[in-house]
C-alpha positions in Angstrom: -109.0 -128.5 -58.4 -112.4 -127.8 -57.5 -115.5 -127.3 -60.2 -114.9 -123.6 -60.5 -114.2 -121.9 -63.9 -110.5 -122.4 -65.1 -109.2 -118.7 -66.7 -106.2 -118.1 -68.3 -104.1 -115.3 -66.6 -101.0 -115.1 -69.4 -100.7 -111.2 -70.1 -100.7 -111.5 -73.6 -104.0 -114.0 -73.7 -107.1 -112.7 -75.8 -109.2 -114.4 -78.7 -108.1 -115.0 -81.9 -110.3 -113.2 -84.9 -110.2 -114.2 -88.5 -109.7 -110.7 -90.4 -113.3 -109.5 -91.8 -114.3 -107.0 -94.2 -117.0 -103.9 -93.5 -118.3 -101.0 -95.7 -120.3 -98.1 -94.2 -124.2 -97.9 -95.7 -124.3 -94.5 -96.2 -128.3 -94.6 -97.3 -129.2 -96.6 -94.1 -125.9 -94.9 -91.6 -125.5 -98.9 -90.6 -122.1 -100.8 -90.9 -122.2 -104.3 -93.1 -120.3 -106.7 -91.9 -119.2 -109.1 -94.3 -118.2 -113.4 -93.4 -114.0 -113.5 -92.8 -112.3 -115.1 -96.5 -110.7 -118.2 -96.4 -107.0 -117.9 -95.5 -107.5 -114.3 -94.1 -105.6 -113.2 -91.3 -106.0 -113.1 -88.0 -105.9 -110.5 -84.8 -105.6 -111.6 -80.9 -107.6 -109.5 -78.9 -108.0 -108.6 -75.1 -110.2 -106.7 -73.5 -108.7 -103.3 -72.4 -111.1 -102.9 -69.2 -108.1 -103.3 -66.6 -106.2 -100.4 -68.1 -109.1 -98.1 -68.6 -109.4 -98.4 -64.8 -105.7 -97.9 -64.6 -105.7 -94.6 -67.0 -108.8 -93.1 -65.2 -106.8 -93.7 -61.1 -103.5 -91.7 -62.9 -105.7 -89.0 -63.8 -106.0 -85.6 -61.5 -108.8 -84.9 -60.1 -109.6 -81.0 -59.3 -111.8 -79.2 -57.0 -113.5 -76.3 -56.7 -116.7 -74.8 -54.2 -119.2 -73.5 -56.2 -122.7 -72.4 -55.6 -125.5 -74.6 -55.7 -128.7 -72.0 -57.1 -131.2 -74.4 -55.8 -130.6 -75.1 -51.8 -128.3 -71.7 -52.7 -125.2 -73.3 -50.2 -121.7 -73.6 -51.1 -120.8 -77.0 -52.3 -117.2 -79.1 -53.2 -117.3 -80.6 -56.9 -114.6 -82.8 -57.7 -113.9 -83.3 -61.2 -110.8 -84.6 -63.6 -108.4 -82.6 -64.8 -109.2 -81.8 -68.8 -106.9 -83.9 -71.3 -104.9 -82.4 -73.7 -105.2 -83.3 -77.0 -101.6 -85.2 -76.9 -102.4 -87.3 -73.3 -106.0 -88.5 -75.6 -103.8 -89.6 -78.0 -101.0 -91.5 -76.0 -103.8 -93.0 -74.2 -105.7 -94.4 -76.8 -102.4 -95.5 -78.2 -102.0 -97.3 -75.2 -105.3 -99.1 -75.5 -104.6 -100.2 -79.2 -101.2 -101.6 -78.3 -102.9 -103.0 -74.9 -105.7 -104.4 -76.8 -103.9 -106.7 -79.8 -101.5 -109.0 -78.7 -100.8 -110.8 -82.1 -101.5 -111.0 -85.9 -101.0 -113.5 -88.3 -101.1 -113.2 -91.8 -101.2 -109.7 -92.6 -99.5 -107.9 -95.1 -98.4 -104.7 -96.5 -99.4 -103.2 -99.9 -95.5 -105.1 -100.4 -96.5 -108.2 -99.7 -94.4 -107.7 -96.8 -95.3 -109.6 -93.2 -96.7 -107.1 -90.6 -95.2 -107.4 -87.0 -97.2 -107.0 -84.2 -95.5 -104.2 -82.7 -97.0 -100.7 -81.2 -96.3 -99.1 -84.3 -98.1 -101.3 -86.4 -100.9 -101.8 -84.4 -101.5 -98.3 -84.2 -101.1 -97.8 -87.9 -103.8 -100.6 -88.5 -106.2 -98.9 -85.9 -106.1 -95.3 -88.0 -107.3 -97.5 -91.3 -111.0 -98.0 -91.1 -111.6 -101.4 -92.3 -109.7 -102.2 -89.1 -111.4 -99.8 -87.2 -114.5 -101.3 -87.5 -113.2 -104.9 -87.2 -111.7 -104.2 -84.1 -114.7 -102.8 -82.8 -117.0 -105.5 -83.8 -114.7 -107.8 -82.3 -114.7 -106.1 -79.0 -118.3 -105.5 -78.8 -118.9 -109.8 -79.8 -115.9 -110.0 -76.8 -118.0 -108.3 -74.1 -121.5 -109.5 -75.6 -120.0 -113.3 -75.0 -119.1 -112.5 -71.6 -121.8 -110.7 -70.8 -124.0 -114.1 -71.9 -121.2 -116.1 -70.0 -122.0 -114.9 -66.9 -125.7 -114.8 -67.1 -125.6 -118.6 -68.0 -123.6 -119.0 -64.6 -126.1 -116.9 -62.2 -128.8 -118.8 -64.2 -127.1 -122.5 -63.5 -126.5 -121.6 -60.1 -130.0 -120.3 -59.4 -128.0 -116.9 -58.1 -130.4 -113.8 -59.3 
């Protein structure tokens, strides 16, 4: 094995989240984000990136010739295909699902065990709290790469 980076291919691999609260400021418009509690649960989350570039290739992708009013010459335009209301949906279903790959620790207003399954997950997306957790966790997810891999071109004097 050489000194390159070591990943973790498994499917269902992400990074685990301790559950935190958020409440919306309306007199500033800002979100506060508030430290996880002890003995909260937990979410696994994975970036969705490889099947938003799967969603956008199944798309359809229309053309038409238009005129251009400035060089005033015919020109092609491609552009995709309009989504209807219920293919949004489904795909941002499919993100949600995509996206968490476990929980642990959370509950119903029974006291009952929530299962990480597609219904669930997208049940917990459509409640705000979670809304915004999953959010934040995504955008700390890509801000952590993003720092990852400038560290690397850095280290290897790469610009």
């Amino acid at each position: 094995m050489g000194n390159g980076v070591t990943f973790n291919l498994d499917e269902s691999s992400g990074d685990w989240f301790e559950f935190f609260e958020s409440e919306f400021d309306f007199e500033t418009g800002e979100i506060d984000f508030f430290d996880p509690k002890p003995g909260t649960g937990k979410v696994c989350i994975r970036s969705a990136s490889d099947l938003l570039i799967e969603q956008i290739g199944k798309r359809k992708k229309e053309s038409e010739i238009i005129l251009n009013p400035k060089t005033r010459q015919m020109e092609r335009i491609e552009y995709y295909k309009d989504q209807t209301q219920k293919e949004l949906q489904k795909d941002s279903d499919d993100r949600i699902d995509h996206m968490i790959t476990g929980l642990k620790d959370f509950f119903d207003h029974a006291g009952v065990p929530i299962e990480c399954t597609r219904e669930n997950k997208i049940k917990l997306s459509k409640v705000p709290v979670f809304d915004r957790f999953l959010s934040r966790c995504m955008k700390l997810q890509m801000n952590a790469s993003q720092e990852k891999v400038e560290k690397e071109e850095k280290n290897s004097g790469k610009p």
